[in-house]
Chimera marker file (.cmm) of the C-alpha trace (Angstrom):
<marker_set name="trace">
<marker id="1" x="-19.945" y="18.340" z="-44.039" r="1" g="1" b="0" radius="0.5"/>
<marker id="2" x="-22.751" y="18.152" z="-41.330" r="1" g="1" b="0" radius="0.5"/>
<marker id="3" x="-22.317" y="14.166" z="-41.149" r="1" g="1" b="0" radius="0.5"/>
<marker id="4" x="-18.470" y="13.890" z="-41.120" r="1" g="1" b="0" radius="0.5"/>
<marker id="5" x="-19.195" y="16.491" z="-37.623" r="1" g="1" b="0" radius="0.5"/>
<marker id="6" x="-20.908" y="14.004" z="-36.056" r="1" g="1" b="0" radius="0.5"/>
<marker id="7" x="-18.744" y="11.099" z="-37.288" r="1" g="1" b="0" radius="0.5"/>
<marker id="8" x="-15.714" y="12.854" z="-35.216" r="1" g="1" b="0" radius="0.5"/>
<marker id="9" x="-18.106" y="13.878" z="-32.322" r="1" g="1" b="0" radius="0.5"/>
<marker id="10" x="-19.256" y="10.032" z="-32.031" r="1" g="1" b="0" radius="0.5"/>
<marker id="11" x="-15.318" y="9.167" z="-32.083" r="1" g="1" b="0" radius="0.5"/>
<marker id="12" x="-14.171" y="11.689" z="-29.709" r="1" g="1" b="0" radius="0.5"/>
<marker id="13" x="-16.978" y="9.903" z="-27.094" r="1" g="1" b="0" radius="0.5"/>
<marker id="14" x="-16.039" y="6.244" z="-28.086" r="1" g="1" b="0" radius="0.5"/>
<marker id="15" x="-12.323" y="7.188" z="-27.606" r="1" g="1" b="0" radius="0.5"/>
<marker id="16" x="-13.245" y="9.089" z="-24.329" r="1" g="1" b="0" radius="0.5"/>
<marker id="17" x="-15.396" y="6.022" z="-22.682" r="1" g="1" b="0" radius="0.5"/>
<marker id="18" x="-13.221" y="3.592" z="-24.082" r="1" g="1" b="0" radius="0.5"/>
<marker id="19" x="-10.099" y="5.227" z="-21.856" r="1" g="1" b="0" radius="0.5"/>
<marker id="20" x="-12.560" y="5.885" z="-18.928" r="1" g="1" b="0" radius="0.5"/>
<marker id="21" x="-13.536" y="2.355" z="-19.033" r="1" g="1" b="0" radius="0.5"/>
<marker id="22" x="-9.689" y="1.401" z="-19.232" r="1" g="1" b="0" radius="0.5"/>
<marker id="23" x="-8.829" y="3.610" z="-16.137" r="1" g="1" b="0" radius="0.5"/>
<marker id="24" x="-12.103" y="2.105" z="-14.411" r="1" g="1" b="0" radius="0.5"/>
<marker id="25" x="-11.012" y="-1.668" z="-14.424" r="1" g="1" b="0" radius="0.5"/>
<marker id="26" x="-7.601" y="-1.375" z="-14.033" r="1" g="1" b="0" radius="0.5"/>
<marker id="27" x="-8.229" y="0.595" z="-10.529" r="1" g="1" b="0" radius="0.5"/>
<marker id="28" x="-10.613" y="-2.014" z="-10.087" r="1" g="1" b="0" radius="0.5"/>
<marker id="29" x="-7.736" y="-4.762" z="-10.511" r="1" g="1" b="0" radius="0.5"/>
<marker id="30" x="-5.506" y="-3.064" z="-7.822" r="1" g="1" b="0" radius="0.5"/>
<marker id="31" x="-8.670" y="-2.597" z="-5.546" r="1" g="1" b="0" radius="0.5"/>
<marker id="32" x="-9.045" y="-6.279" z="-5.427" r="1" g="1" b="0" radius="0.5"/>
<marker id="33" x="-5.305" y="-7.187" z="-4.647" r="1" g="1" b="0" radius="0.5"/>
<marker id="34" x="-4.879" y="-4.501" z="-1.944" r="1" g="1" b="0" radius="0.5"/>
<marker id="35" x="-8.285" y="-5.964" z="-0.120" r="1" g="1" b="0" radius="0.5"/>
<marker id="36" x="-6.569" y="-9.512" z="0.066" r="1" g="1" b="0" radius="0.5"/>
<marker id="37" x="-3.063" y="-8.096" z="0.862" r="1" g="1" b="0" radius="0.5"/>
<marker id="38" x="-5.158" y="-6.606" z="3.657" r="1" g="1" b="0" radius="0.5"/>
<marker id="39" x="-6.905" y="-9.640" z="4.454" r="1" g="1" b="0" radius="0.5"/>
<marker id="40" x="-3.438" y="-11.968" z="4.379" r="1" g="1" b="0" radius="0.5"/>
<marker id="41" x="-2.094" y="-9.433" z="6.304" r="1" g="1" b="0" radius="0.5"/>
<marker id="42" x="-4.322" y="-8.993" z="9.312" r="1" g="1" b="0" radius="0.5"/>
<marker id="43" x="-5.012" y="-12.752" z="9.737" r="1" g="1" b="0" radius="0.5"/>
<marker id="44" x="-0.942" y="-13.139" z="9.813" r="1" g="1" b="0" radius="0.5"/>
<marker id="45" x="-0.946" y="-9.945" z="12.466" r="1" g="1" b="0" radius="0.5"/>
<marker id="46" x="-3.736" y="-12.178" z="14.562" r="1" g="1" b="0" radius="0.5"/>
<marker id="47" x="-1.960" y="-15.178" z="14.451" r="1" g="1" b="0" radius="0.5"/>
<marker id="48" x="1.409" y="-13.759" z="15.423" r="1" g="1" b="0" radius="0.5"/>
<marker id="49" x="0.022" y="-11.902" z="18.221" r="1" g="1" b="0" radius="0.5"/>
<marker id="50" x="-0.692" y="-15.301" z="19.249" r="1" g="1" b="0" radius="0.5"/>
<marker id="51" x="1.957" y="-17.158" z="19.350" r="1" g="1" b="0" radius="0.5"/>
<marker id="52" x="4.381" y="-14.214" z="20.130" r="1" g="1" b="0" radius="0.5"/>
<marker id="53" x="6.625" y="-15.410" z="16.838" r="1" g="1" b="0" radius="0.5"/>
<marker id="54" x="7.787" y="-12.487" z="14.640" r="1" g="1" b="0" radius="0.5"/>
<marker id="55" x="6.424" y="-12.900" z="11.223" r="1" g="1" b="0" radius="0.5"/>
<marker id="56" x="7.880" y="-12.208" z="7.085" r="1" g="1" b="0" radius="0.5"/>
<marker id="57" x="6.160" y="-9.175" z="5.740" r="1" g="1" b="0" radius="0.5"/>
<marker id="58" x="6.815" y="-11.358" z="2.182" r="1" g="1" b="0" radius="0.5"/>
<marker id="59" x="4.697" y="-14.388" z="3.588" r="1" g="1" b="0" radius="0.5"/>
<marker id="60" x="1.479" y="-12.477" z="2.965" r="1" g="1" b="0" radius="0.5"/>
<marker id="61" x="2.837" y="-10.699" z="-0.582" r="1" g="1" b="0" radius="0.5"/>
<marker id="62" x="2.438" y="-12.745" z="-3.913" r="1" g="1" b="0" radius="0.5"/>
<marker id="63" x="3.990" y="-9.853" z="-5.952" r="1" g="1" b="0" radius="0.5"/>
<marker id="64" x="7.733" y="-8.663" z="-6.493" r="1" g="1" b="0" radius="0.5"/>
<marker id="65" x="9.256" y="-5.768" z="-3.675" r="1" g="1" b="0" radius="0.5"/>
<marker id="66" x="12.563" y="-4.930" z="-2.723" r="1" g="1" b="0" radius="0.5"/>
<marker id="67" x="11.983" y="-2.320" z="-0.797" r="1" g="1" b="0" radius="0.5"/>
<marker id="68" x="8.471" y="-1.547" z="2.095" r="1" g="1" b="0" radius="0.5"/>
<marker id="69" x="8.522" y="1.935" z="3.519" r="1" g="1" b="0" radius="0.5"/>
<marker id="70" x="6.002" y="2.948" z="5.988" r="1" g="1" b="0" radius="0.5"/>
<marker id="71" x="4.056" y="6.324" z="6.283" r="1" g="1" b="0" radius="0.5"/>
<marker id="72" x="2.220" y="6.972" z="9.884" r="1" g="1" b="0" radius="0.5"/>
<marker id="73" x="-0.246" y="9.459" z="10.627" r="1" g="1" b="0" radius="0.5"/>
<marker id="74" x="0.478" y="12.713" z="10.307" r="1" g="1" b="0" radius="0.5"/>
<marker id="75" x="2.922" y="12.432" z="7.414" r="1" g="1" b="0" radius="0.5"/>
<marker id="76" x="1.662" y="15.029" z="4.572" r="1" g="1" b="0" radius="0.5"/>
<marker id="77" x="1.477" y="13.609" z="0.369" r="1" g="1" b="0" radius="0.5"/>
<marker id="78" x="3.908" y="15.998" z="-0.411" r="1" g="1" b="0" radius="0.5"/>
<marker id="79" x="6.770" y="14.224" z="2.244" r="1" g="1" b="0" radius="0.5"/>
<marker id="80" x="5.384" y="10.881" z="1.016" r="1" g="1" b="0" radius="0.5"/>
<marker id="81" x="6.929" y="12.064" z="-2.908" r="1" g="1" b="0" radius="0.5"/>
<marker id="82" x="9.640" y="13.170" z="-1.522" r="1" g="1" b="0" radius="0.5"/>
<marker id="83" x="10.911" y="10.525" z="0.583" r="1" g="1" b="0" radius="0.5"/>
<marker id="84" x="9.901" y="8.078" z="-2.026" r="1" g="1" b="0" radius="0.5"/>
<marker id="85" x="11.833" y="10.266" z="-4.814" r="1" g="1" b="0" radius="0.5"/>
<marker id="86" x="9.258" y="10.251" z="-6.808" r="1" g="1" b="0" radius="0.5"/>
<marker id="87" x="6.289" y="12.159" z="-8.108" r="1" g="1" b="0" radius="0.5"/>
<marker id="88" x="4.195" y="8.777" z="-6.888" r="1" g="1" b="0" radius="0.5"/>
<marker id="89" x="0.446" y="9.848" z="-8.055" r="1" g="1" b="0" radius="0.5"/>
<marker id="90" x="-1.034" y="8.006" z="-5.223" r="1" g="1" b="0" radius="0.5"/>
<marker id="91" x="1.223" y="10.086" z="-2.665" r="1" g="1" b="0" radius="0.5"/>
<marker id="92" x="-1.384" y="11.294" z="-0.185" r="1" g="1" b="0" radius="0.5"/>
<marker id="93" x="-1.893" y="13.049" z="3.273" r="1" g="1" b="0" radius="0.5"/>
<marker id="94" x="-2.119" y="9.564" z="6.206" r="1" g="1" b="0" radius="0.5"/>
<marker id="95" x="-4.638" y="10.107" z="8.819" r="1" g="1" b="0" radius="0.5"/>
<marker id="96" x="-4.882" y="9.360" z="12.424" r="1" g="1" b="0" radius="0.5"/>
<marker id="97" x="-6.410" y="5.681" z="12.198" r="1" g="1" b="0" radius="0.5"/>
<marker id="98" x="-3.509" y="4.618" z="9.392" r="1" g="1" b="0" radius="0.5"/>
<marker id="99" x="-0.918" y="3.913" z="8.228" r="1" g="1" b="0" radius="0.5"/>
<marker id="100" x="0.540" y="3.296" z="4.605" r="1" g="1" b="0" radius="0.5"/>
<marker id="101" x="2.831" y="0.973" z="3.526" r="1" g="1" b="0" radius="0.5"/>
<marker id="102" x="4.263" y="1.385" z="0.204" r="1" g="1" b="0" radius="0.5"/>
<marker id="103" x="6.034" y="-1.131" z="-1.443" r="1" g="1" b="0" radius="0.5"/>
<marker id="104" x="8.577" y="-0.677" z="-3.937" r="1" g="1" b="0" radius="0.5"/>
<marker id="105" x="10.894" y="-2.638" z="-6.597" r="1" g="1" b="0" radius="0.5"/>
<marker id="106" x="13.774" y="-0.650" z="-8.262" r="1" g="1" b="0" radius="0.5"/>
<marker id="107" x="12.548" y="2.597" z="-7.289" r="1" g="1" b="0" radius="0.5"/>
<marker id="108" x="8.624" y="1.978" z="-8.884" r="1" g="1" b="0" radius="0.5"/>
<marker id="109" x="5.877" y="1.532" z="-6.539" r="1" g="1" b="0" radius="0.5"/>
<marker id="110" x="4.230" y="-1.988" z="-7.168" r="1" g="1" b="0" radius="0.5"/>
<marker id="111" x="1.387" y="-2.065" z="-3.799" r="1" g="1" b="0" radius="0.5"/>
<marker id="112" x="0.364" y="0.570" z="-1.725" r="1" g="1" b="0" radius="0.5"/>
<marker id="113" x="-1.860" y="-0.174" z="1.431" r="1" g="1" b="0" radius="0.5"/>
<marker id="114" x="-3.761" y="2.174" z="3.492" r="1" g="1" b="0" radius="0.5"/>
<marker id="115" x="-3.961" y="-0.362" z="6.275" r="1" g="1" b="0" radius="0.5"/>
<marker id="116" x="-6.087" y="0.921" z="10.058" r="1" g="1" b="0" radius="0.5"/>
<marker id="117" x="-3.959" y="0.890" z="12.951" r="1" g="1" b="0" radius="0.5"/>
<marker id="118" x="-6.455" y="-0.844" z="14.888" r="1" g="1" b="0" radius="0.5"/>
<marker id="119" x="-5.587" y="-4.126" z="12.856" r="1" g="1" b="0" radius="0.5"/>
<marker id="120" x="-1.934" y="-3.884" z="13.253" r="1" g="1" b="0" radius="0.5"/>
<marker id="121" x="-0.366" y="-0.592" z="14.156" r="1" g="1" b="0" radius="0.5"/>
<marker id="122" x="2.965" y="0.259" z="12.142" r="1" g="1" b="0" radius="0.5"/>
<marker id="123" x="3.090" y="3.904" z="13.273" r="1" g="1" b="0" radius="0.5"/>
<marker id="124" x="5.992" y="2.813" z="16.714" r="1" g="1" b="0" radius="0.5"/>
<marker id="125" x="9.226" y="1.791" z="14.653" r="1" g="1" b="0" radius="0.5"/>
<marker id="126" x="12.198" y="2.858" z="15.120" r="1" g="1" b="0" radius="0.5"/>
<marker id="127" x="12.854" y="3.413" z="11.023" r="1" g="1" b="0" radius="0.5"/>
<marker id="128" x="10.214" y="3.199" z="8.352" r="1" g="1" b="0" radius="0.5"/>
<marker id="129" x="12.313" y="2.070" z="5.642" r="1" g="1" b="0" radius="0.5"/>
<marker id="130" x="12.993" y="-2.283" z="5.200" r="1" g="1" b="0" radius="0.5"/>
<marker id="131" x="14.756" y="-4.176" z="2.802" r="1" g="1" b="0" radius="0.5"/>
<marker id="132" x="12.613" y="-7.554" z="2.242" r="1" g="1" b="0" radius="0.5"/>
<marker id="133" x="14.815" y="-8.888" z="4.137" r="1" g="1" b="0" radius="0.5"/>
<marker id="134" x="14.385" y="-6.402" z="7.322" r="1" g="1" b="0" radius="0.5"/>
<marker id="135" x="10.766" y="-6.575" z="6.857" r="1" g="1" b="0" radius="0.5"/>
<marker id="136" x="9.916" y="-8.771" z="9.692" r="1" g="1" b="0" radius="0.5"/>
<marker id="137" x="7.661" y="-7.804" z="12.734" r="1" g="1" b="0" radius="0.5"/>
<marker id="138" x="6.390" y="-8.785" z="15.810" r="1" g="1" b="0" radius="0.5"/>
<marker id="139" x="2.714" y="-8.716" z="16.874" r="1" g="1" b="0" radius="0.5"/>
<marker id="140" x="2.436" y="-8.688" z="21.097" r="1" g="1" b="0" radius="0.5"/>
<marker id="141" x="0.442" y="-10.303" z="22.358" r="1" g="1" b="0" radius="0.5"/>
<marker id="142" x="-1.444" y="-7.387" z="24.675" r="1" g="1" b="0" radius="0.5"/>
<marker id="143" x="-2.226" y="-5.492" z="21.550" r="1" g="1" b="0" radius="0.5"/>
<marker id="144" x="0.368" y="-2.893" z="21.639" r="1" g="1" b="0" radius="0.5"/>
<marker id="145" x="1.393" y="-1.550" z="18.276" r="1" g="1" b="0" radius="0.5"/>
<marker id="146" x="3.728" y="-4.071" z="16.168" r="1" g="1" b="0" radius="0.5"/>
<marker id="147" x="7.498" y="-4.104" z="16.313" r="1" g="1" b="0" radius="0.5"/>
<marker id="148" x="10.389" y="-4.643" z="13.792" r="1" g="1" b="0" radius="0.5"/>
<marker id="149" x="11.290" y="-7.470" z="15.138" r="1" g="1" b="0" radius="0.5"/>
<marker id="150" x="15.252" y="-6.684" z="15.407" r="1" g="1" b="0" radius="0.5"/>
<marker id="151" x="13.588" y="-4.332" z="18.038" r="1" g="1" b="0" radius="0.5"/>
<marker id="152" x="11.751" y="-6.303" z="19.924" r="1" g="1" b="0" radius="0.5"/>
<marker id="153" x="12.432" y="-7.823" z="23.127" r="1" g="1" b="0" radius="0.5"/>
<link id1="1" id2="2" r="1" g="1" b="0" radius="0.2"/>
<link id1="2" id2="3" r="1" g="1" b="0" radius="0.2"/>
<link id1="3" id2="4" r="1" g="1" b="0" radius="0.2"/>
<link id1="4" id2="5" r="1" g="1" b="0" radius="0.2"/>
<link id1="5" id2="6" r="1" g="1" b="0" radius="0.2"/>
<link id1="6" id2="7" r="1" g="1" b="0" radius="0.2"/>
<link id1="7" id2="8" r="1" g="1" b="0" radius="0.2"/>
<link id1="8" id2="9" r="1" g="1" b="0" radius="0.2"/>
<link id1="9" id2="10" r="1" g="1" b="0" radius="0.2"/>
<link id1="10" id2="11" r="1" g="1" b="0" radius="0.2"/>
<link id1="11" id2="12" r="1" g="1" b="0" radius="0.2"/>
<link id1="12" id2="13" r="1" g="1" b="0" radius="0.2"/>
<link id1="13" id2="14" r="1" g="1" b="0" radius="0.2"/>
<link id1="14" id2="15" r="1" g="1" b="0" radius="0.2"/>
<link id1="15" id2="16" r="1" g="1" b="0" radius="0.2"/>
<link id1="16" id2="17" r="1" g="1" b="0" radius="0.2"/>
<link id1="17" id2="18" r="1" g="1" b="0" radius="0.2"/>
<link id1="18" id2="19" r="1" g="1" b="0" radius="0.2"/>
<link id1="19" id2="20" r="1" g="1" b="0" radius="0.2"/>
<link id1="20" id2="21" r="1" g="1" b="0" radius="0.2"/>
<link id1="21" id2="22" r="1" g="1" b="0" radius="0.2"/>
<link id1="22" id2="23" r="1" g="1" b="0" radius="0.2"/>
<link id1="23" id2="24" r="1" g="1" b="0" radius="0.2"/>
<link id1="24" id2="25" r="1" g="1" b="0" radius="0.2"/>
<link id1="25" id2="26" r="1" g="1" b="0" radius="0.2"/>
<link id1="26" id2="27" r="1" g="1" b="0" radius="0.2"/>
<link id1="27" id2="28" r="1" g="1" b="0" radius="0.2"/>
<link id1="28" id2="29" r="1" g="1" b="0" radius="0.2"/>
<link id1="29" id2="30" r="1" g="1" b="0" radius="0.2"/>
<link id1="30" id2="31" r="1" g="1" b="0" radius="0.2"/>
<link id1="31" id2="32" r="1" g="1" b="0" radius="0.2"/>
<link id1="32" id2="33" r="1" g="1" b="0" radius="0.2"/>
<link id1="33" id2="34" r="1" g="1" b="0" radius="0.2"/>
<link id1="34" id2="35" r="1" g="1" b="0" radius="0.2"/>
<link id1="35" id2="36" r="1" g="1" b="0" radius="0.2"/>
<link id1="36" id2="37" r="1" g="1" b="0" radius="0.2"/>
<link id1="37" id2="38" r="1" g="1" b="0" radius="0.2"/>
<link id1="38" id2="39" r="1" g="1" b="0" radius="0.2"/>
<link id1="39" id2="40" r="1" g="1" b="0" radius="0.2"/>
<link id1="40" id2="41" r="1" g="1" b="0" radius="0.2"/>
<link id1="41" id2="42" r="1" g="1" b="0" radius="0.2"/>
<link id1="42" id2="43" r="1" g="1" b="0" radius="0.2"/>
<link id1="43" id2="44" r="1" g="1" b="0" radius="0.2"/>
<link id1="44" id2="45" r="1" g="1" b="0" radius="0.2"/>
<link id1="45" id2="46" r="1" g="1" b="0" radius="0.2"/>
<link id1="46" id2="47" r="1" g="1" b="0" radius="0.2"/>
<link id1="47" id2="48" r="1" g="1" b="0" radius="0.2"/>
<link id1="48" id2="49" r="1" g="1" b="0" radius="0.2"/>
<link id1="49" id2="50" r="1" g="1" b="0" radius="0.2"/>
<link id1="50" id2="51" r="1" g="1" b="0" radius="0.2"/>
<link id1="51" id2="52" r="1" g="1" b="0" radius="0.2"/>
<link id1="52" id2="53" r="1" g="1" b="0" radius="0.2"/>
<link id1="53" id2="54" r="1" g="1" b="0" radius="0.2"/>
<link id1="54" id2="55" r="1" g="1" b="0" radius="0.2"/>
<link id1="55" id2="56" r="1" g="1" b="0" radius="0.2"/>
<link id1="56" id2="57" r="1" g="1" b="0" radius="0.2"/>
<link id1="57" id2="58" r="1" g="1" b="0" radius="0.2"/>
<link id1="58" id2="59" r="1" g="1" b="0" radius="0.2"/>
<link id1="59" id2="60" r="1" g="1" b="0" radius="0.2"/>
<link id1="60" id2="61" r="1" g="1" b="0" radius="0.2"/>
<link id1="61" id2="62" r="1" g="1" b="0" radius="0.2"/>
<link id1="62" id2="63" r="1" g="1" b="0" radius="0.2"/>
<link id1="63" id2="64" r="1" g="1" b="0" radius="0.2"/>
<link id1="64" id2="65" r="1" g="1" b="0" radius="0.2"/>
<link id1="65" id2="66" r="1" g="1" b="0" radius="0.2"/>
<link id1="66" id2="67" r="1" g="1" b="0" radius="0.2"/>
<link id1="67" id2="68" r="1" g="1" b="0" radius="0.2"/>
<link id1="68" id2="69" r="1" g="1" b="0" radius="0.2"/>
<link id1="69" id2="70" r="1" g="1" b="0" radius="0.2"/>
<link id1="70" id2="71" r="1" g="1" b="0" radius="0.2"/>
<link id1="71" id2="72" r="1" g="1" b="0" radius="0.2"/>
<link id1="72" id2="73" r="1" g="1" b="0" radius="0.2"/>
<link id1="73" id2="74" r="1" g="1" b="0" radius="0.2"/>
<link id1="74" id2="75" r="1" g="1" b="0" radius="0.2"/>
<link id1="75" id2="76" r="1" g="1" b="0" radius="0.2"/>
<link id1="76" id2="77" r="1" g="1" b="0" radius="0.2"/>
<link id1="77" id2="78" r="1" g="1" b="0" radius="0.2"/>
<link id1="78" id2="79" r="1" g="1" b="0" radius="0.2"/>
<link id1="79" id2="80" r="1" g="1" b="0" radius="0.2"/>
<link id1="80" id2="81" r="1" g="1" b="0" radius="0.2"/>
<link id1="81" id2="82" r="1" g="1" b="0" radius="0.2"/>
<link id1="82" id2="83" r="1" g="1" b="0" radius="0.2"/>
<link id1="83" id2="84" r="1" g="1" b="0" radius="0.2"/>
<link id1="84" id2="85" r="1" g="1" b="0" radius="0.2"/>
<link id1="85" id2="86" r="1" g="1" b="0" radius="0.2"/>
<link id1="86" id2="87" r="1" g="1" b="0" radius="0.2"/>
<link id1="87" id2="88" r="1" g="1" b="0" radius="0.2"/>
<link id1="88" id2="89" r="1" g="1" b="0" radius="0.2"/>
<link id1="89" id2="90" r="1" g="1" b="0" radius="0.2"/>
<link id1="90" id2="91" r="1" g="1" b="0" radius="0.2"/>
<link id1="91" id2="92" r="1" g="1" b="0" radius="0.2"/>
<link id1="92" id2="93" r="1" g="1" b="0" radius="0.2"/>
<link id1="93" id2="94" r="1" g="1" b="0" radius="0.2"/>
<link id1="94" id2="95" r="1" g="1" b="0" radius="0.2"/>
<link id1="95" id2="96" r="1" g="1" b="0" radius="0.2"/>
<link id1="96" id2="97" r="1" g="1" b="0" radius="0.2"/>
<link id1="97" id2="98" r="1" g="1" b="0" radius="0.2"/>
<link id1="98" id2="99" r="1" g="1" b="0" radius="0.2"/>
<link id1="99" id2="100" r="1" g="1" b="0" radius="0.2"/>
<link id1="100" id2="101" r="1" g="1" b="0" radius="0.2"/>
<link id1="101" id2="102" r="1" g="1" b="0" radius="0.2"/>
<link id1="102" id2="103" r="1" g="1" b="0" radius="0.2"/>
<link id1="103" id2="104" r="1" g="1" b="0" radius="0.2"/>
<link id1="104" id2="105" r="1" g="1" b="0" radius="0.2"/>
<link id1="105" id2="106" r="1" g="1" b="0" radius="0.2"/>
<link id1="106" id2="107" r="1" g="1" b="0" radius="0.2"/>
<link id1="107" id2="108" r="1" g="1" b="0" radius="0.2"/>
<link id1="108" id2="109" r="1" g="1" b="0" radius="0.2"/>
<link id1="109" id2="110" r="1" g="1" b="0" radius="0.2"/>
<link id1="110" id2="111" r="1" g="1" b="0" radius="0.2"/>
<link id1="111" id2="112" r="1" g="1" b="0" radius="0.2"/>
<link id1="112" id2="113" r="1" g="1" b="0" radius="0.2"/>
<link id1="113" id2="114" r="1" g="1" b="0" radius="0.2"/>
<link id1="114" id2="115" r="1" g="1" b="0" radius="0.2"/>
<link id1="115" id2="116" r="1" g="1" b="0" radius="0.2"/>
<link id1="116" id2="117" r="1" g="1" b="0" radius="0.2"/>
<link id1="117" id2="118" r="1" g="1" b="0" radius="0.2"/>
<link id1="118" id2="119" r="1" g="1" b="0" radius="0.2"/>
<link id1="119" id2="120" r="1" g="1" b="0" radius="0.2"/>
<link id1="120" id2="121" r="1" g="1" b="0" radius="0.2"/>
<link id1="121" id2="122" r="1" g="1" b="0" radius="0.2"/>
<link id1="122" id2="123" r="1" g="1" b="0" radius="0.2"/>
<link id1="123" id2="124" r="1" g="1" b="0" radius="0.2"/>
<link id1="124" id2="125" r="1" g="1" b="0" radius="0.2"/>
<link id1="125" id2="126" r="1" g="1" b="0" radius="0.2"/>
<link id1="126" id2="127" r="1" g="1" b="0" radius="0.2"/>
<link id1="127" id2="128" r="1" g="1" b="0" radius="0.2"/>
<link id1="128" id2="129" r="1" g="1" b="0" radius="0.2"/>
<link id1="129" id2="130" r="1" g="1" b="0" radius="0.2"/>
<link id1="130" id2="131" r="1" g="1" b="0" radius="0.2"/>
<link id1="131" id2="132" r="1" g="1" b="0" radius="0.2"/>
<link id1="132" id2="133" r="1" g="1" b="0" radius="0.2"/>
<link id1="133" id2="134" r="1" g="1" b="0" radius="0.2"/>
<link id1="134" id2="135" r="1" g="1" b="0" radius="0.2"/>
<link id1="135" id2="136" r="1" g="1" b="0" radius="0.2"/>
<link id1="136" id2="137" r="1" g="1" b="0" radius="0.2"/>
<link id1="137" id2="138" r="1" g="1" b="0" radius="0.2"/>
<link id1="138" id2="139" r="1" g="1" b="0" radius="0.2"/>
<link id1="139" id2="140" r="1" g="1" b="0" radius="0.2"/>
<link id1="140" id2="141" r="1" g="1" b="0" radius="0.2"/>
<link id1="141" id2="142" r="1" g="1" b="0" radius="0.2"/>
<link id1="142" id2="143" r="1" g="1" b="0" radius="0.2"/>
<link id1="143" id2="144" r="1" g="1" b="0" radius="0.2"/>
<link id1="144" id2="145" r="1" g="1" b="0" radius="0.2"/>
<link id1="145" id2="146" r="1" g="1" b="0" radius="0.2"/>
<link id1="146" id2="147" r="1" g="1" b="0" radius="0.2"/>
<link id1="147" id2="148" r="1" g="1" b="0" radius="0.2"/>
<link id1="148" id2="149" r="1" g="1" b="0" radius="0.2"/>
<link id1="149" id2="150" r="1" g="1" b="0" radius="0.2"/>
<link id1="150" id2="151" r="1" g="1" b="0" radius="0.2"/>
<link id1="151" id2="152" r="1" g="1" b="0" radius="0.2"/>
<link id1="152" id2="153" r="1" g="1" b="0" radius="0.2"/>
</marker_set>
């Protein structure tokens, strides 16, 4: 009796790290694609607040959206859920120096990217809500925050 203990003891463990180490490189994975979404995205912010051209929120993407909404600071996890209508896990409170942009296909988020103001400020549109479409924006060139470029001048 004393060994089969330890036989389920040793299998509760190798089932516990086994999951943990699941959980662990899959977060990993995501980690990886939101640093070069963040990279794409802030060299395409610098070189459109070059030229002065609007730019295609889907030239810097490589995966499937339909939808980008956009959380500025301020905005609370629990409003995130809700306007996403969704219990979204990785709803959370957006601070001062952020803003997230959440993108979505049928309703399921795919990215999510806590990306600084100070790289490309989101946080002055008019709506917060673009089709893939809708989703393109204009970087001035005096460093003022970005514009949906229907808005802009």
């Amino acid at each position: 009796m004393r060994g089969h203990r330890n036989w389920a003891g040793t299998s509760v463990i190798a089932v516990t790290l086994w999951l943990a180490c699941g959980v662990a490189m899959s977060g990993c994975g995501r980690g990886k694609e939101r640093a070069a979404l963040a990279t794409k995205l802030e060299q395409r912010i610098r070189s459109a607040a070059k030229t002065g051209e609007a730019f295609h929120l889907s030239e810097v993407t490589d995966f499937d959206w339909d939808t980008l909404r956009v959380f500025t600071p301020y905005v609370v996890a629990e409003e995130v859920r809700q306007s996403l209508g969704n219990d979204w896990s990785g709803a959370r409170d957006i601070y001062e120096s952020e803003c997230l942009l959440v993108f979505v296909k049928e309703g399921r988020v795919v990215m999510d990217l806590e990306y600084p103001r100070m790289k490309g400020d989101f946080s002055a549109m008019k709506k917060y809500r673009f089709s893939r479409d809708e989703a393109r924006f204009a970087a001035p060139k005096d460093g003022r925050p970005l514009t949906h470029a229907v808005d802009s001048p």
